[in-house]
C-alpha positions, 0 to 999 in steps of 0.5 A: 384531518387527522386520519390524512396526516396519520396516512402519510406518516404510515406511507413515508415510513413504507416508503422509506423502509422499502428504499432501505429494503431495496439498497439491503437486496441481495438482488440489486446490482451496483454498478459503481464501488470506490475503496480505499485501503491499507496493506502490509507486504513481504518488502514493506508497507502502504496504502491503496485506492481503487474504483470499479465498473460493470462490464458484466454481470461477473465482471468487473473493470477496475483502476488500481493505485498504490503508494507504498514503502519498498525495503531489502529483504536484508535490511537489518537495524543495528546500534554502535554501543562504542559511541552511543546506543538507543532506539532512535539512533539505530541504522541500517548498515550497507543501506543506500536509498530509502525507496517507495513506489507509485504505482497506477493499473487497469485490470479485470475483477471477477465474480467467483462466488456471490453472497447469497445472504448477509452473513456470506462472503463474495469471492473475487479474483482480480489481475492488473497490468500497470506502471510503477514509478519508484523513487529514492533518497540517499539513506543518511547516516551520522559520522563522528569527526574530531575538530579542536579536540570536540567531538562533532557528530556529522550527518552525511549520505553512506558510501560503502566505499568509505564508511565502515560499521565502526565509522558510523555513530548512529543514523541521521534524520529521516528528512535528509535527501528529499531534495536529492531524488532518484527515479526509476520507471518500471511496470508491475503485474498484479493478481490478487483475491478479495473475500467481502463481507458485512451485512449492509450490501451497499457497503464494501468491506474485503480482505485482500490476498495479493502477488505483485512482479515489479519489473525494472528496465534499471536496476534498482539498488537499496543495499550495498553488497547485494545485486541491484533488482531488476524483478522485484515479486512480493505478496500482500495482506490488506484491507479495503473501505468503500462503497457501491451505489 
């Protein structure tokens, strides 16, 4: 009796090291990933999720998502120290609209270089053709005004037409103008390498170097005193979570 428990203790833990061995091999091949992410680009920041599937040994099909903050290359904060200074009172002078971006794409993941043990890096090299639907919010701003000889600090959208930097007292709260959205449909063109890492082959870890051409049918305007964007190209750092089975 004892020698029978003892046999298949001995061939459960066999059998669990060779599954374990098995999900570790450098020579299965995972048909499916799924990843989330977060990355930093030249005109802002966000988040990402994509899935994958085999089409071939060295290629992979893939649907890319995005969700991410679009700002203008001269935005700049500033304080009016006449009427009051602070971190939290700062603004951007000429901005018009806060803008994000969805973002939905198919594309194509190939194999350039596989690991060849654990501590290796696989090379990937990907492209995606998808649609983008930006939307914006009026940028808000505080103005003061004088009623009865009081002071009343009043938050109003920025009118470049009417506001001048000396007329604005600090900026409003971020909440203001989500009831007031503007949309602007568009397509991108993405391109991108990953370089994975990390020991446990079921598990996918990757940096992502990226190249993104957003192109807008509107003209998509942030700041006041510059052209409105029809193309809009930025580059990407990010880092990708998942897994394979």
């Amino acid at each position: 009796m004892c020698f029978t428990i003892l046999s298949l203790q001995n061939t459960y833990s066999q059998n669990l090291f060779n599954s374990n061995e098995l999900e570790d091999s450098l020579n299965v091949v995972y048909n499916k990933e799924r990843a989330i992410g977060a990355f930093i680009h030249t005109r802002g920041f966000g988040f990402n999720y994509w899935s994958t599937s085999h089409l071939s040994v060295w290629l992979k099909q893939a649907l890319d998502i995005q969700f991410h903050t679009l700002y203008h290359p001269k935005e700049v904060y500033t304080t009016n120290q006449s009427v009051r200074g602070g971190f939290f009172n700062r603004y951007i002078y000429g901005k018009m609209v806060d803008a994000y971006a969805l973002k939905v794409g198919y594309g194509l993941q190939h194999i350039l270089a596989k690991k060849v043990d654990r501590k290796s890096v696989q090379i990937r090299w990907g492209y995606y053709l998808g649609a983008n639907l930006t939307f914006t919010k009026p940028y808000y701003i505080n103005v003061v005004t004088k009623i009865n000889n009081k002071t009343i600090e009043t938050p109003v959208k920025y009118n470049p037409d009417v506001h001048t930097i000396d007329s604005i007292s600090s900026g409003a709260s971020y909440f203001l103008g989500f009831n007031e959205l503007n949309f602007y449909p568009a397509g991108y063109i993405k391109t991108n390498l990953y370089f994975e890492f990390g020991k446990r082959l079921n598990v996918l870890r990757a940096l992502e170097l990226g190249a993104t051409l957003d192109i807008y049918p509107n003209a998509l305007p942030i700041m006041a005193h510059y052209p409105t964007e029809n193309f809009i190209f930025t580059l990407s750092l990010g880092f990708v979570f998942g897994k394979k089975w």
